[in-house]
ZALUM-852543 format. One record per residue (C-alpha): residue in one letter; x, y, z. Coordinates in nm, 3 decimals, always signed. Example, Ala and Ser with C-alpha at 12.3 -4.5 7.8 and 13.67 -1.06 7.14 Angstrom:
BEGIN
REC, residuo, c1, c2, c3
REC, A, +1.230, -0.450, +0.780
REC, S, +1.367, -0.106, +0.714
END
This chain:
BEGIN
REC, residuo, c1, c2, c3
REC, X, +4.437, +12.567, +17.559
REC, X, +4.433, +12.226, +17.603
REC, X, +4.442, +12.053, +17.981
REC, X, +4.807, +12.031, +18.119
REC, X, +4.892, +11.825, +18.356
REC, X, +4.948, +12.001, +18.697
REC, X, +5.321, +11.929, +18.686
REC, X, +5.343, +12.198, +18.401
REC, X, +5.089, +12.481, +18.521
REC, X, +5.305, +12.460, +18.855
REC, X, +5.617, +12.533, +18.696
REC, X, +5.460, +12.781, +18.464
REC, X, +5.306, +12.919, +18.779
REC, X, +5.604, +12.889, +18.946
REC, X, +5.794, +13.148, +18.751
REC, X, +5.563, +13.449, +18.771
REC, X, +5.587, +13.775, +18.859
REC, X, +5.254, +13.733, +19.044
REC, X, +4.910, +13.545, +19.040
REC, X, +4.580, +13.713, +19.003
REC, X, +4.282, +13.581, +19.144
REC, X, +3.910, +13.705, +19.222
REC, X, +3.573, +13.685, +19.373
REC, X, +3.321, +13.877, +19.235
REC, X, +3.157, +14.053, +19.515
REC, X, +2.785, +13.988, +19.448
REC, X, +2.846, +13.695, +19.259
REC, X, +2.665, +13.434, +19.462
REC, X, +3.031, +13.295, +19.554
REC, X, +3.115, +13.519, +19.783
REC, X, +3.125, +13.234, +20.031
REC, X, +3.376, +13.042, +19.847
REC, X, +3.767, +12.974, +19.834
REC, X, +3.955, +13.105, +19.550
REC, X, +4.143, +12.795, +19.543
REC, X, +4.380, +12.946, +19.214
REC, X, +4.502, +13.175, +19.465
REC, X, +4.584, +12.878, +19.722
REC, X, +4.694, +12.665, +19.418
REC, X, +4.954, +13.002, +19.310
REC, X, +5.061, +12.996, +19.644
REC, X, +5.184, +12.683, +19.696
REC, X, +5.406, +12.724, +19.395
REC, X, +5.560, +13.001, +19.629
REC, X, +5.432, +13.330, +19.417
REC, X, +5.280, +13.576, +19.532
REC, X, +4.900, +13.640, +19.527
REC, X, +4.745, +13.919, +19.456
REC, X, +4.326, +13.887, +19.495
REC, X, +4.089, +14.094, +19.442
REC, X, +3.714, +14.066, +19.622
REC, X, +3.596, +13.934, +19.901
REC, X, +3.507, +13.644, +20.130
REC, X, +3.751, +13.402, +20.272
REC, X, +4.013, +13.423, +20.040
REC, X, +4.097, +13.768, +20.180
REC, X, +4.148, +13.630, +20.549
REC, X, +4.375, +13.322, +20.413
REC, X, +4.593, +13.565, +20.184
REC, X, +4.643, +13.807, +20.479
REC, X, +4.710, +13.565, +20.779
REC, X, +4.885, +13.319, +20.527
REC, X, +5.131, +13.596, +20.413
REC, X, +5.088, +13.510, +20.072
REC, X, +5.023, +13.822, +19.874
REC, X, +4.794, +14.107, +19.889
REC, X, +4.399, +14.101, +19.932
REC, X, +4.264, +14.423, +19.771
REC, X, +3.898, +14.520, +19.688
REC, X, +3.730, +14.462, +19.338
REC, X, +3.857, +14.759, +19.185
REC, X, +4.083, +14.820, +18.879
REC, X, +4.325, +15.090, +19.064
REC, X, +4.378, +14.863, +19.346
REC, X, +4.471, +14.552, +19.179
REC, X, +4.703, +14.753, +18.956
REC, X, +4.867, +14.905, +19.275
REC, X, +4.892, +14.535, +19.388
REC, X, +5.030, +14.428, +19.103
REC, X, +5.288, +14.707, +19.120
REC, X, +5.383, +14.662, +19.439
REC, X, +5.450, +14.306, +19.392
REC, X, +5.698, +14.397, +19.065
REC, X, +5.866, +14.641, +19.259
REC, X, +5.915, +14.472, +19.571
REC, X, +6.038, +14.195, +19.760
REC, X, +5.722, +13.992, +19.734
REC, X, +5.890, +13.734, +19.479
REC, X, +6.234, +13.674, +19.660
REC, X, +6.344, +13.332, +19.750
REC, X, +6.309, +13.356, +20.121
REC, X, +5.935, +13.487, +20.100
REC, X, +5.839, +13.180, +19.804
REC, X, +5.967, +12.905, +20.028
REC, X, +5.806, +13.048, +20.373
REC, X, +5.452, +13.101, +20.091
REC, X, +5.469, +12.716, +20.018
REC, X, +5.514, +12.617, +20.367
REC, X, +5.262, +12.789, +20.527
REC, X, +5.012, +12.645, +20.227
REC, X, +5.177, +12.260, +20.294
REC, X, +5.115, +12.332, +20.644
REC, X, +4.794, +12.469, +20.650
REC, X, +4.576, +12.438, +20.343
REC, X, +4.710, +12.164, +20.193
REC, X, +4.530, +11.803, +20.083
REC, X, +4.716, +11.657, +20.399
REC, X, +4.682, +11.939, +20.639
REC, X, +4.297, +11.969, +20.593
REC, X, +4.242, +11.620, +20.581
REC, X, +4.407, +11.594, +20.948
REC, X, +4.175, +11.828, +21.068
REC, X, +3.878, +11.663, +20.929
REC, X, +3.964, +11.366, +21.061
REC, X, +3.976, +11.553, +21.429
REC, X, +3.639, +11.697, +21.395
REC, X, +3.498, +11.384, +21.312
REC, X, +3.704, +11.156, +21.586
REC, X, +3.596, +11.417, +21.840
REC, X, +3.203, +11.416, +21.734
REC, X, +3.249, +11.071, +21.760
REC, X, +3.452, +11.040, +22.131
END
């Protein structure tokens, strides 16, 4: 497909069921942010990721999906779940998008940057 401007993909996003997202265990990336899962997020739907490193821990403490291991039957269960349940309901988007705003957004990392750096300097 051709590049969309993020406007679109949000709103596409936006009106999911769910949003899959992964980190190869292994990979050599194991280190990084699956920012796709952050990006879903904010967007208020629920994540569903699959692998490992820090993704998992901002998924669970965020509240903003389910963090399963790389395996076929437990990202299917995840997805499941998600269908069937409450995951997707108004109440649980908007409180998905606020915590993300609040604490993983452009803004909210870029305050605590500039902390670090004031206090190195102080």
């Amino acid at each position: 497909l051709d590049a969309m401007p993020g406007t679109d993909v949000a709103a596409i996003v936006r009106g999911a069921t769910a949003a899959l997202a992964s980190v190869r265990p292994g990979g050599g990336y194991t280190i990084a942010l699956a920012t796709k899962a952050v990006a879903a997020a904010a967007t208020g739907t629920p994540v569903v990721f699959a692998g490992e490193g820090p993704t998992v821990d901002v998924v669970t403490e965020g509240g903003l999906g389910h963090a399963v291991p790389w395996d076929a039957d437990a990202v299917a269960d995840a997805l499941r779940t998600v269908a069937r349940g409450s995951d997707g309901d108004a109440g649980r988007r908007a409180e998905r998008a606020a915590w993300v705003q609040a604490n993983a957004s452009l803004d909210a990392v870029g305050e605590r940057v500039a902390e670090i750096v004031l206090a190195a300097r102080r």
